[in-house]
mmCIF entry with sequence, helices, sheets and N, C-alpha, C, O atoms, coordinates in Angstrom:
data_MODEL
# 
_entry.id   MODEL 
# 
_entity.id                         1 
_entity.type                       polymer 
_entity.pdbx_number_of_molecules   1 
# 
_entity_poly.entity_id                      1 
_entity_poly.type                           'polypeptide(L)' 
_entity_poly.nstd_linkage                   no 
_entity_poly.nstd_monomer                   no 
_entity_poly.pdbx_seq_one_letter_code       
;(UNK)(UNK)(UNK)(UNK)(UNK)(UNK)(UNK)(UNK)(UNK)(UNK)(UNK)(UNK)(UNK)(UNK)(UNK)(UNK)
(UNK)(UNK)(UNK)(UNK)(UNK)(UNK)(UNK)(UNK)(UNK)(UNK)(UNK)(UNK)(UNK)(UNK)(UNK)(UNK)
(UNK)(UNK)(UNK)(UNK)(UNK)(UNK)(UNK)(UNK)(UNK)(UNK)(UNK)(UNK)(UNK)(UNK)
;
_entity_poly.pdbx_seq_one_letter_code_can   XXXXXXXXXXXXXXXXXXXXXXXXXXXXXXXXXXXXXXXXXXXXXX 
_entity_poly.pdbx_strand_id                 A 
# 
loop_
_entity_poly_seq.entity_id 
_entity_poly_seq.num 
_entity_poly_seq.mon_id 
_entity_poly_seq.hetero 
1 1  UNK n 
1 2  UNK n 
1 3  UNK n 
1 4  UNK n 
1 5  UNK n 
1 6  UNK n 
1 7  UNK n 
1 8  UNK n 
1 9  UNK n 
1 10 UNK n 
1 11 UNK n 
1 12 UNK n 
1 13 UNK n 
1 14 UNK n 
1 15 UNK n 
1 16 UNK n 
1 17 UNK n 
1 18 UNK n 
1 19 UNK n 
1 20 UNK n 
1 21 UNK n 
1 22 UNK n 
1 23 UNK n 
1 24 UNK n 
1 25 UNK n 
1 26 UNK n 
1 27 UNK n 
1 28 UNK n 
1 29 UNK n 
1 30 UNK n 
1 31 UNK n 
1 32 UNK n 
1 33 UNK n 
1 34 UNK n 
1 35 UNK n 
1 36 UNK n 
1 37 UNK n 
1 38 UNK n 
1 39 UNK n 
1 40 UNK n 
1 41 UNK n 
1 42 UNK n 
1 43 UNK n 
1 44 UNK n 
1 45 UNK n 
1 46 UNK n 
# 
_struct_asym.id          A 
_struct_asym.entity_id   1 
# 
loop_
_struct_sheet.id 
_struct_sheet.type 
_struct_sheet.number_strands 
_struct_sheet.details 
AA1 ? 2 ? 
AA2 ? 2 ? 
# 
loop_
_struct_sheet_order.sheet_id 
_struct_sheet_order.range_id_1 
_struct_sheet_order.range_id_2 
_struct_sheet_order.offset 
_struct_sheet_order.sense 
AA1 1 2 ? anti-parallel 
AA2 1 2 ? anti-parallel 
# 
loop_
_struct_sheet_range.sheet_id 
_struct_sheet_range.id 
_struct_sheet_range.beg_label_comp_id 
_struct_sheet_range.beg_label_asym_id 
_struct_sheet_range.beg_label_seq_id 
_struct_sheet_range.pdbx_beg_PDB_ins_code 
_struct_sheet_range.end_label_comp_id 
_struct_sheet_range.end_label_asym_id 
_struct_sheet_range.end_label_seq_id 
_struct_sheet_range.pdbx_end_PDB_ins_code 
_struct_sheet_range.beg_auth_comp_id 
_struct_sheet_range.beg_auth_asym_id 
_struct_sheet_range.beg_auth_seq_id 
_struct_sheet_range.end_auth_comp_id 
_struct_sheet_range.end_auth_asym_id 
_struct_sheet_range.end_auth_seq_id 
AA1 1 UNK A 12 ? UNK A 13 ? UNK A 12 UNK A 13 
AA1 2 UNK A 42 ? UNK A 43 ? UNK A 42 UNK A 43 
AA2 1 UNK A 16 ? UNK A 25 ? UNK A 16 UNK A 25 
AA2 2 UNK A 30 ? UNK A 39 ? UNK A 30 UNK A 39 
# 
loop_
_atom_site.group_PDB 
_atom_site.id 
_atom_site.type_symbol 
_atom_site.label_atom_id 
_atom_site.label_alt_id 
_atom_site.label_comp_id 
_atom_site.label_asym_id 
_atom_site.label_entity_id 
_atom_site.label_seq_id 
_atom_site.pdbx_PDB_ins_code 
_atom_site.Cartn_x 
_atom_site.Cartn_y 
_atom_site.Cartn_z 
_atom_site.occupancy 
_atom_site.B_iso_or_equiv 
_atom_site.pdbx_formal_charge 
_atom_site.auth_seq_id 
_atom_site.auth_comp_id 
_atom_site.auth_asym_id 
_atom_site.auth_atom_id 
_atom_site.pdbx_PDB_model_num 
ATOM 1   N N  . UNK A 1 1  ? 1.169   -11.231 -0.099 1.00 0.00 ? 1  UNK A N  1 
ATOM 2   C CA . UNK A 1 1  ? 1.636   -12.409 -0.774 1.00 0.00 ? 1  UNK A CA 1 
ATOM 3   C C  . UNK A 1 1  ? 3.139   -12.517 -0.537 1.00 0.00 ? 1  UNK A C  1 
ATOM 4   O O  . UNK A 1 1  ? 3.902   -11.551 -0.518 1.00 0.00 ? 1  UNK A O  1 
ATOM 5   N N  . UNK A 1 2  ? 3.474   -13.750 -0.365 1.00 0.00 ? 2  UNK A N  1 
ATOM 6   C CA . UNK A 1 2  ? 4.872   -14.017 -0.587 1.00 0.00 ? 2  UNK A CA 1 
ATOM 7   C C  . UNK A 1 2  ? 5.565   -14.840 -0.905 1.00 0.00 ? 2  UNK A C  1 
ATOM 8   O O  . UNK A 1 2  ? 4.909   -15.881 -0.898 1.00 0.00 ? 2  UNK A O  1 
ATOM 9   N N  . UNK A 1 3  ? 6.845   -15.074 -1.283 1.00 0.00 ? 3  UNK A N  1 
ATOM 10  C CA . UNK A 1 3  ? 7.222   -15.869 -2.384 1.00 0.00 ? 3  UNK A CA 1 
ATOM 11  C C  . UNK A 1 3  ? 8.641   -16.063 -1.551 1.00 0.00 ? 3  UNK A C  1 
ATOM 12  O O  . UNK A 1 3  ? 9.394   -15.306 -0.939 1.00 0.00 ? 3  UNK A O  1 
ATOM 13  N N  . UNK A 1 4  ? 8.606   -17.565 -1.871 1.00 0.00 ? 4  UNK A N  1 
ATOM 14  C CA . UNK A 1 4  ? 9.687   -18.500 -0.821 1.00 0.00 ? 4  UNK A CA 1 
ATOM 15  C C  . UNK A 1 4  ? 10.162  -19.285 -2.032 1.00 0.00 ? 4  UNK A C  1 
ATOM 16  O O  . UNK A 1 4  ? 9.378   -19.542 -2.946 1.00 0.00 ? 4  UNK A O  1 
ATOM 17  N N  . UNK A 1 5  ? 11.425  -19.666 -2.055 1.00 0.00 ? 5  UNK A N  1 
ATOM 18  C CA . UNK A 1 5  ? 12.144  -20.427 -3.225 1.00 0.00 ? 5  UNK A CA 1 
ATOM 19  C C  . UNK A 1 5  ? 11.552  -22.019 -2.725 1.00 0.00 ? 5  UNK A C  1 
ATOM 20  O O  . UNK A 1 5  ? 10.806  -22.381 -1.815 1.00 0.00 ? 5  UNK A O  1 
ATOM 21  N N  . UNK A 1 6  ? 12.304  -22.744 -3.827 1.00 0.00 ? 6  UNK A N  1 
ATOM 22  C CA . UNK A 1 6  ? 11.908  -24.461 -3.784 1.00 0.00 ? 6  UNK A CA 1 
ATOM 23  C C  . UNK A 1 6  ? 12.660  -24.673 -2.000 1.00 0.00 ? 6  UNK A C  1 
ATOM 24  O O  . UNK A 1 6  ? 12.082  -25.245 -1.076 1.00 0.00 ? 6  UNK A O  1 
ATOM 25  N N  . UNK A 1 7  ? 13.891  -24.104 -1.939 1.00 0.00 ? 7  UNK A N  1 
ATOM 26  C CA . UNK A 1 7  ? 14.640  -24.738 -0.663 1.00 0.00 ? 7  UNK A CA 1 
ATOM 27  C C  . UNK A 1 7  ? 14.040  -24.297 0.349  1.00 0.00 ? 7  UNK A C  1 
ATOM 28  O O  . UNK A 1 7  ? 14.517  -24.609 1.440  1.00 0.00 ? 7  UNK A O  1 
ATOM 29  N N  . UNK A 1 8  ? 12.674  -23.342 0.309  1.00 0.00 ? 8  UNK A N  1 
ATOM 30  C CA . UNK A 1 8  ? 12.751  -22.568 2.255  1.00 0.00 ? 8  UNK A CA 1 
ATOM 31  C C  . UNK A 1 8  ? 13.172  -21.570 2.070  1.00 0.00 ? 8  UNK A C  1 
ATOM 32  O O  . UNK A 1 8  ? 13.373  -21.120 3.197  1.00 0.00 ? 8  UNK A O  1 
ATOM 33  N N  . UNK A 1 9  ? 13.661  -20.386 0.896  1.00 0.00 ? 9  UNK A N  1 
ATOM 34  C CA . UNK A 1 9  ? 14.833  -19.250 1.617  1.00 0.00 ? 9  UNK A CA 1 
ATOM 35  C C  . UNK A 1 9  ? 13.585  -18.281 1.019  1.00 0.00 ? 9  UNK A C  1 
ATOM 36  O O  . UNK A 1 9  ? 12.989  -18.366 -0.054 1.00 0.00 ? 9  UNK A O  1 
ATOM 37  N N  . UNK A 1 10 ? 13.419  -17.310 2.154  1.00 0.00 ? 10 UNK A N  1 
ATOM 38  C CA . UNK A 1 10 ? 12.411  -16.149 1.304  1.00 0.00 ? 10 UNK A CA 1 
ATOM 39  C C  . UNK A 1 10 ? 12.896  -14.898 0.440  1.00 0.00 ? 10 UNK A C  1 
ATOM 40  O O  . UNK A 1 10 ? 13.636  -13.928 0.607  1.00 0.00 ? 10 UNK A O  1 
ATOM 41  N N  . UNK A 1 11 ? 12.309  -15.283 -0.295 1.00 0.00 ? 11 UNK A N  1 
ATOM 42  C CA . UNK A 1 11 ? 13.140  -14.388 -1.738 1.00 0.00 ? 11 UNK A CA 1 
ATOM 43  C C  . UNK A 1 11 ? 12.104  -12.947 -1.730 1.00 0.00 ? 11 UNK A C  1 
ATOM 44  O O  . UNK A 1 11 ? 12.464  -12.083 -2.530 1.00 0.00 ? 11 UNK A O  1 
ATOM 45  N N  . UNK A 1 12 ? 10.835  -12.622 -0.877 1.00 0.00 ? 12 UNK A N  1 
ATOM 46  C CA . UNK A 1 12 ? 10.022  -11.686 -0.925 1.00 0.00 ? 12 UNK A CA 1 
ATOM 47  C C  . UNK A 1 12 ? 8.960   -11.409 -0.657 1.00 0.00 ? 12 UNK A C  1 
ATOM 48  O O  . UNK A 1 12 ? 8.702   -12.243 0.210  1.00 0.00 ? 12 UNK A O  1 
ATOM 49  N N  . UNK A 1 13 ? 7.735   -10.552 -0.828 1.00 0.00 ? 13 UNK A N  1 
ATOM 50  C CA . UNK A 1 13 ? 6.717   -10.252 -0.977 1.00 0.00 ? 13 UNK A CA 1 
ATOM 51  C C  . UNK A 1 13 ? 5.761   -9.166  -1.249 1.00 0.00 ? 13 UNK A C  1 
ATOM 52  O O  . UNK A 1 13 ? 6.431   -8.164  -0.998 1.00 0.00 ? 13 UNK A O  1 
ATOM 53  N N  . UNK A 1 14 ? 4.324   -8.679  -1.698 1.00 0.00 ? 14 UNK A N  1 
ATOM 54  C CA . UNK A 1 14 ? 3.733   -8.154  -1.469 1.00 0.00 ? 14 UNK A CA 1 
ATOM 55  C C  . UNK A 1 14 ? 2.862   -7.187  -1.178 1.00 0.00 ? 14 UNK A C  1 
ATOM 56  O O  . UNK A 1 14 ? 1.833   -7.324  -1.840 1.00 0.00 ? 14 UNK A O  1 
ATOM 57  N N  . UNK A 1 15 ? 2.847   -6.420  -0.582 1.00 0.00 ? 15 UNK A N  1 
ATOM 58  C CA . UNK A 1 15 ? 1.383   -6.025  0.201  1.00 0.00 ? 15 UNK A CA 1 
ATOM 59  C C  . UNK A 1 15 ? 0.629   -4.752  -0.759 1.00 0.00 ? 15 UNK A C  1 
ATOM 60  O O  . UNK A 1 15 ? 1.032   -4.302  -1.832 1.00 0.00 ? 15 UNK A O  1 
ATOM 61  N N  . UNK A 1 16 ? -0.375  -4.429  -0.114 1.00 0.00 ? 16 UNK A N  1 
ATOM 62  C CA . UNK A 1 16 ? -1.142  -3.255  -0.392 1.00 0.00 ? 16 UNK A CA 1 
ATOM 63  C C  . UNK A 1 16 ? -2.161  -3.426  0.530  1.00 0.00 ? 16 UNK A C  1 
ATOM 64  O O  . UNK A 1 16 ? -2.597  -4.462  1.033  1.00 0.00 ? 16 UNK A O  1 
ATOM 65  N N  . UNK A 1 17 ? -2.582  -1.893  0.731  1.00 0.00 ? 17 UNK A N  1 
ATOM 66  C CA . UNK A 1 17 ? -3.580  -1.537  1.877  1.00 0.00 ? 17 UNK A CA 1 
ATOM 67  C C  . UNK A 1 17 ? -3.973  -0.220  1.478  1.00 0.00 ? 17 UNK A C  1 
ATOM 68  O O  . UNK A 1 17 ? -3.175  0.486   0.862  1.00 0.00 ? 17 UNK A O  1 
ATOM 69  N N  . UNK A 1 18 ? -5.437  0.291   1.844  1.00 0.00 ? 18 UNK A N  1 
ATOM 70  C CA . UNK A 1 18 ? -6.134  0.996   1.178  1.00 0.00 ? 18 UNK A CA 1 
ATOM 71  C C  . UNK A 1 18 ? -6.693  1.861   2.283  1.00 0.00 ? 18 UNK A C  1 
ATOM 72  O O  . UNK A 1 18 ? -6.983  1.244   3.308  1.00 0.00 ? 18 UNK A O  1 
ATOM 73  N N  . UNK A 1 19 ? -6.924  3.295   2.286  1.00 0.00 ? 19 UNK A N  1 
ATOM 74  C CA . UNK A 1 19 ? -7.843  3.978   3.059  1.00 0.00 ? 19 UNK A CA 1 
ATOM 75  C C  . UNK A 1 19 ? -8.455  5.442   2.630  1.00 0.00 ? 19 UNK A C  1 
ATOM 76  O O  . UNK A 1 19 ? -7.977  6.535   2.327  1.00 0.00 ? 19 UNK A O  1 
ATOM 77  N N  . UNK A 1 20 ? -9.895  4.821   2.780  1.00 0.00 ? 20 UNK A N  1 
ATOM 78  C CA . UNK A 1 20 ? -10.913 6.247   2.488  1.00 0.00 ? 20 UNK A CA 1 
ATOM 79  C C  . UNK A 1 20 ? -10.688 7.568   3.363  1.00 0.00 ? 20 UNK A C  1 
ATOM 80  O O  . UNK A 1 20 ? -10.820 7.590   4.587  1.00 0.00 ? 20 UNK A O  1 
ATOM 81  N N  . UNK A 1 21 ? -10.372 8.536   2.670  1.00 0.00 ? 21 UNK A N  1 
ATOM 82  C CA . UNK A 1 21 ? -10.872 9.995   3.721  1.00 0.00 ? 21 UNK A CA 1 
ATOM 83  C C  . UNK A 1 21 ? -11.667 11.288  2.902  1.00 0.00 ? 21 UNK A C  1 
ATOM 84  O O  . UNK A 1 21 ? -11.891 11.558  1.722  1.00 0.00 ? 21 UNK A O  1 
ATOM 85  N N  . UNK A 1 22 ? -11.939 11.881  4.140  1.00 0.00 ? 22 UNK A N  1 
ATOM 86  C CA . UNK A 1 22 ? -12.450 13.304  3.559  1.00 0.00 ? 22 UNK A CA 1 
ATOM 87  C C  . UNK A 1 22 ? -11.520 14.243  4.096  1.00 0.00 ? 22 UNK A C  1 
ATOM 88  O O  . UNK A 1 22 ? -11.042 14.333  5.227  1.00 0.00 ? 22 UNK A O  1 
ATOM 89  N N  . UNK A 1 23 ? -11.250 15.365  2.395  1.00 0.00 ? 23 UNK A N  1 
ATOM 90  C CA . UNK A 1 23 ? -10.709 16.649  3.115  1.00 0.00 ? 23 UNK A CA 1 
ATOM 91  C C  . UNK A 1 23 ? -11.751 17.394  3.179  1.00 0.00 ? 23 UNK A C  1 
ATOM 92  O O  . UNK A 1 23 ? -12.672 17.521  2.372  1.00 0.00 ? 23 UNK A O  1 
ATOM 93  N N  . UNK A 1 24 ? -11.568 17.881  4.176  1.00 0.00 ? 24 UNK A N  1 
ATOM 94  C CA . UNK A 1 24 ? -12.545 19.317  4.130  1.00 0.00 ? 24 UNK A CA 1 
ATOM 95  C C  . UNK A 1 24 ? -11.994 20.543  3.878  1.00 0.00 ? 24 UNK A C  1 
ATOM 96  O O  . UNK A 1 24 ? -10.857 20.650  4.336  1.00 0.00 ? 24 UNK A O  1 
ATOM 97  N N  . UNK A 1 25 ? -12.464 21.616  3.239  1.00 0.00 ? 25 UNK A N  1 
ATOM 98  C CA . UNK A 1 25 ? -12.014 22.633  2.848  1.00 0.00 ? 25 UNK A CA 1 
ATOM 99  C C  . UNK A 1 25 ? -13.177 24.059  3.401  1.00 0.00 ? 25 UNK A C  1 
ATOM 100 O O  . UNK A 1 25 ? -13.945 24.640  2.634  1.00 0.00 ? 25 UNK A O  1 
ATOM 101 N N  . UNK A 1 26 ? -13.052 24.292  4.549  1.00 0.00 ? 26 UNK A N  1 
ATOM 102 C CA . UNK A 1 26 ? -14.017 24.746  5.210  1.00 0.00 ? 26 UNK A CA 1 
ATOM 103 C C  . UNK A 1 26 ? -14.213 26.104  4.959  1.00 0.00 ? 26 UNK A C  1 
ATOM 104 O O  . UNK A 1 26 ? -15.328 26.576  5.185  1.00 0.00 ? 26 UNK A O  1 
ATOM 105 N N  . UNK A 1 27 ? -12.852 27.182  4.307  1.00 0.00 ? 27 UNK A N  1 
ATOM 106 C CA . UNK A 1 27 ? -12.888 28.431  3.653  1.00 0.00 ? 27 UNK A CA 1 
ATOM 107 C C  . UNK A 1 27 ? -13.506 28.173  2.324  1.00 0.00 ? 27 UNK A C  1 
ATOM 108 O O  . UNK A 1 27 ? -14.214 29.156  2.103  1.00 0.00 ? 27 UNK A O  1 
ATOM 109 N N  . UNK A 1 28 ? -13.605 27.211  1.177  1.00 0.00 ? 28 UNK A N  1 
ATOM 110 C CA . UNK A 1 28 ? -13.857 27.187  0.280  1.00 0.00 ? 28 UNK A CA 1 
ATOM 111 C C  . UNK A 1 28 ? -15.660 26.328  0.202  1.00 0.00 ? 28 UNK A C  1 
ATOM 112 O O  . UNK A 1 28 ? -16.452 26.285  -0.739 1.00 0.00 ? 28 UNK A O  1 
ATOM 113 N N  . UNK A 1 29 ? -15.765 25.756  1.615  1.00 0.00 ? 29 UNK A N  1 
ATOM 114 C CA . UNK A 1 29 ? -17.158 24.781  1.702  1.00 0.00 ? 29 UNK A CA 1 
ATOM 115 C C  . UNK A 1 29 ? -17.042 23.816  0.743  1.00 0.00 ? 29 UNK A C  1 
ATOM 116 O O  . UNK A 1 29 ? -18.009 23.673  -0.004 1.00 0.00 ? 29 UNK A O  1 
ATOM 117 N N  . UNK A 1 30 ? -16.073 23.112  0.588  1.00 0.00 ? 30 UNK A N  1 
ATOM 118 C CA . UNK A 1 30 ? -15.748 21.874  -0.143 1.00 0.00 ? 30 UNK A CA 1 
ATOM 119 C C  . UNK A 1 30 ? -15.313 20.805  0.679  1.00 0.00 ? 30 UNK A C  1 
ATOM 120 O O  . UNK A 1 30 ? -14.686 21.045  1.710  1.00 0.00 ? 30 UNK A O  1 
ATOM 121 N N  . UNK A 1 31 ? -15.636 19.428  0.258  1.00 0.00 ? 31 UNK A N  1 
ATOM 122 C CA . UNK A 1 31 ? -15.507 18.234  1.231  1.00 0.00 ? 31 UNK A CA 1 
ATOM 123 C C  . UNK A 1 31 ? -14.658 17.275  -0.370 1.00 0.00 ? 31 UNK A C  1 
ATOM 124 O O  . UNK A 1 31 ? -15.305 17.074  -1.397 1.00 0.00 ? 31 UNK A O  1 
ATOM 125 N N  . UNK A 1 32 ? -13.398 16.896  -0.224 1.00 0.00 ? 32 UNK A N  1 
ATOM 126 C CA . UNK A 1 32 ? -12.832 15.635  -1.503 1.00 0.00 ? 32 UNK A CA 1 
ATOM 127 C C  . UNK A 1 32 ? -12.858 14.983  -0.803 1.00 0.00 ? 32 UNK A C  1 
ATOM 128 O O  . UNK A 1 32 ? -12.587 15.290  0.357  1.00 0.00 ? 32 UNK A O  1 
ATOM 129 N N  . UNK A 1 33 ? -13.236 13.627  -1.206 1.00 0.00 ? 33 UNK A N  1 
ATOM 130 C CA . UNK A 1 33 ? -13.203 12.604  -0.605 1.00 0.00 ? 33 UNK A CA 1 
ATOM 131 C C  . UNK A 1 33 ? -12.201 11.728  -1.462 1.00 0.00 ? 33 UNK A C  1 
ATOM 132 O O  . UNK A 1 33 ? -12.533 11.542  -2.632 1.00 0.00 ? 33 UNK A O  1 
ATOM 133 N N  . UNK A 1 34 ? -11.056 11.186  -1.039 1.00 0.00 ? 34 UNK A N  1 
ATOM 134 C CA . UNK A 1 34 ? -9.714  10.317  -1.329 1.00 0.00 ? 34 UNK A CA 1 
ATOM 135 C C  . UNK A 1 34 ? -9.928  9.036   -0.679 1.00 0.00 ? 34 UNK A C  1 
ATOM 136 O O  . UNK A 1 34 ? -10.491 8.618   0.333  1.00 0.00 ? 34 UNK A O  1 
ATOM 137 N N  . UNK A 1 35 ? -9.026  8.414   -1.999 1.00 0.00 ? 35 UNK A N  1 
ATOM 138 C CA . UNK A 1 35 ? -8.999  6.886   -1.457 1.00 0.00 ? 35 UNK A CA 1 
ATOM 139 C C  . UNK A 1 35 ? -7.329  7.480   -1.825 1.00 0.00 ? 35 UNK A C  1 
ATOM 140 O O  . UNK A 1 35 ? -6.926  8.082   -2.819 1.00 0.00 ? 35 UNK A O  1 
ATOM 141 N N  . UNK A 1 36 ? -6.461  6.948   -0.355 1.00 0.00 ? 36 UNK A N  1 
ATOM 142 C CA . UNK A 1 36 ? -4.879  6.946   -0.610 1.00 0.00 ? 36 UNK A CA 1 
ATOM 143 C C  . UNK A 1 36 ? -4.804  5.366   -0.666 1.00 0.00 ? 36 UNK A C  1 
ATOM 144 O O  . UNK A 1 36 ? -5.508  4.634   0.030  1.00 0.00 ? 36 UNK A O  1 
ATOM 145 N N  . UNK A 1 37 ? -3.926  4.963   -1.520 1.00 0.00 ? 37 UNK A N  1 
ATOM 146 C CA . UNK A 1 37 ? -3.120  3.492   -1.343 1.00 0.00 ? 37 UNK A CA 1 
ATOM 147 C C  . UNK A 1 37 ? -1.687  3.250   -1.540 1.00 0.00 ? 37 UNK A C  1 
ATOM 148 O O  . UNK A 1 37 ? -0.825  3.774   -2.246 1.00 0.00 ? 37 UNK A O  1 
ATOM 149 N N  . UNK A 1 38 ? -1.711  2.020   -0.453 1.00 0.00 ? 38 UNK A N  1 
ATOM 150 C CA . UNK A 1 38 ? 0.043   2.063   -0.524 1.00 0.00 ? 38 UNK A CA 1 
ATOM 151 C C  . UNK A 1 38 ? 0.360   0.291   -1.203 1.00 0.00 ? 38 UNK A C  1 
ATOM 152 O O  . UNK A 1 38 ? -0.271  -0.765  -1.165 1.00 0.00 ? 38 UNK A O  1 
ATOM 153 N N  . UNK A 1 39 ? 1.176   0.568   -1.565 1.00 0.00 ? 39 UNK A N  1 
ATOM 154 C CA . UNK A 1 39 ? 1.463   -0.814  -2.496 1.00 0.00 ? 39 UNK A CA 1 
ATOM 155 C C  . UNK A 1 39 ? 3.353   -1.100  -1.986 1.00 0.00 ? 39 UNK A C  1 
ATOM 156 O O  . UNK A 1 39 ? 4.249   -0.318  -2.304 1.00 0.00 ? 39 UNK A O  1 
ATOM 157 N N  . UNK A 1 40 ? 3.520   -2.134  -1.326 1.00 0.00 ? 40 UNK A N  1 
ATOM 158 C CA . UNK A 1 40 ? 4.802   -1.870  -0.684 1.00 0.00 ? 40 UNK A CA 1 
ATOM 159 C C  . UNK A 1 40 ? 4.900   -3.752  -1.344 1.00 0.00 ? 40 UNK A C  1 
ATOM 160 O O  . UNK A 1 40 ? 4.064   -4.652  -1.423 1.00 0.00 ? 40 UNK A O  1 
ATOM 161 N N  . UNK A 1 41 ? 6.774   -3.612  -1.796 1.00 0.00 ? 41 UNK A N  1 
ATOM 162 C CA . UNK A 1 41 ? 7.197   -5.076  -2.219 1.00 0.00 ? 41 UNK A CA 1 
ATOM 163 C C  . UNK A 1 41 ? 8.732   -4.659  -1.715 1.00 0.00 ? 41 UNK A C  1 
ATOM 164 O O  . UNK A 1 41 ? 9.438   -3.672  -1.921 1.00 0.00 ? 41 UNK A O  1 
ATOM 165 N N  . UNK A 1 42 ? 8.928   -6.050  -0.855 1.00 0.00 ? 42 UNK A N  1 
ATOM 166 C CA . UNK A 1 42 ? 10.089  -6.169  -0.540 1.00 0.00 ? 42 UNK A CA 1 
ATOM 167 C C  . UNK A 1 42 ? 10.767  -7.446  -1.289 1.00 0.00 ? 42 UNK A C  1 
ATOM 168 O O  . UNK A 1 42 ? 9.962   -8.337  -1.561 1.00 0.00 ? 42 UNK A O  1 
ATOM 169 N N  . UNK A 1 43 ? 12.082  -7.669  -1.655 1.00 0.00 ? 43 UNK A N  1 
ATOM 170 C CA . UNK A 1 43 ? 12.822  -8.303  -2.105 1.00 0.00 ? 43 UNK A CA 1 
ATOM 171 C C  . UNK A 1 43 ? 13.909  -8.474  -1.889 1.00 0.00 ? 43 UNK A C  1 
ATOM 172 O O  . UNK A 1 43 ? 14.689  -7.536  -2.051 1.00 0.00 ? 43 UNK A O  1 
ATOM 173 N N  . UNK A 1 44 ? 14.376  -9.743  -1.439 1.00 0.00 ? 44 UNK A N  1 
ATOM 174 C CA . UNK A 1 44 ? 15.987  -10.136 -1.590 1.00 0.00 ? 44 UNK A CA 1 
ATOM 175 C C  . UNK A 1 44 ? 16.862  -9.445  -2.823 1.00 0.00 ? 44 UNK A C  1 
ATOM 176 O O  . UNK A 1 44 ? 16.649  -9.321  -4.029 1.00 0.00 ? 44 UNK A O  1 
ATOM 177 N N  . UNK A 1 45 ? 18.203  -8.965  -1.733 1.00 0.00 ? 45 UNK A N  1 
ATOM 178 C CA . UNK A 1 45 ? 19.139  -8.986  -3.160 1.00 0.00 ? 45 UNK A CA 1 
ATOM 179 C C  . UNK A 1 45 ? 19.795  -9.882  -3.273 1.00 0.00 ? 45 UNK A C  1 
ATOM 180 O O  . UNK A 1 45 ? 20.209  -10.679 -2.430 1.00 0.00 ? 45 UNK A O  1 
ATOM 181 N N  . UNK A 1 46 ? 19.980  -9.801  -4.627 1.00 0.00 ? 46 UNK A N  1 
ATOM 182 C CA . UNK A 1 46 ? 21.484  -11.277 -5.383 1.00 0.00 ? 46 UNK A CA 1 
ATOM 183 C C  . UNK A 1 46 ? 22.549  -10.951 -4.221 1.00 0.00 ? 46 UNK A C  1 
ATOM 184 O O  . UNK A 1 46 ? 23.627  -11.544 -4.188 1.00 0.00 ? 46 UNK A O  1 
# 
């Protein structure tokens, strides 16, 4: 998403993105399965 003032000037935005994995833990015979996510916002400064 992003966010543009009334005049045109971009004041920002946004994002997030998501991804499934497996650790494996092959000394212990364990498999976690993770969801990591990243959530990133950029913004103008004053």
């Amino acid at each position: 998403m992003n966010y543009l003032a009334f005049d045109g000037r971009y004041l920002g935005g946004e994002w997030q993105d998501s991804t499934n994995l497996t650790v494996r833990l092959p000394v212990q015979g364990v498999a976690v399965p993770v969801i990591q996510v990243t959530h990133t916002t950029v913004a103008v400064l004053p």
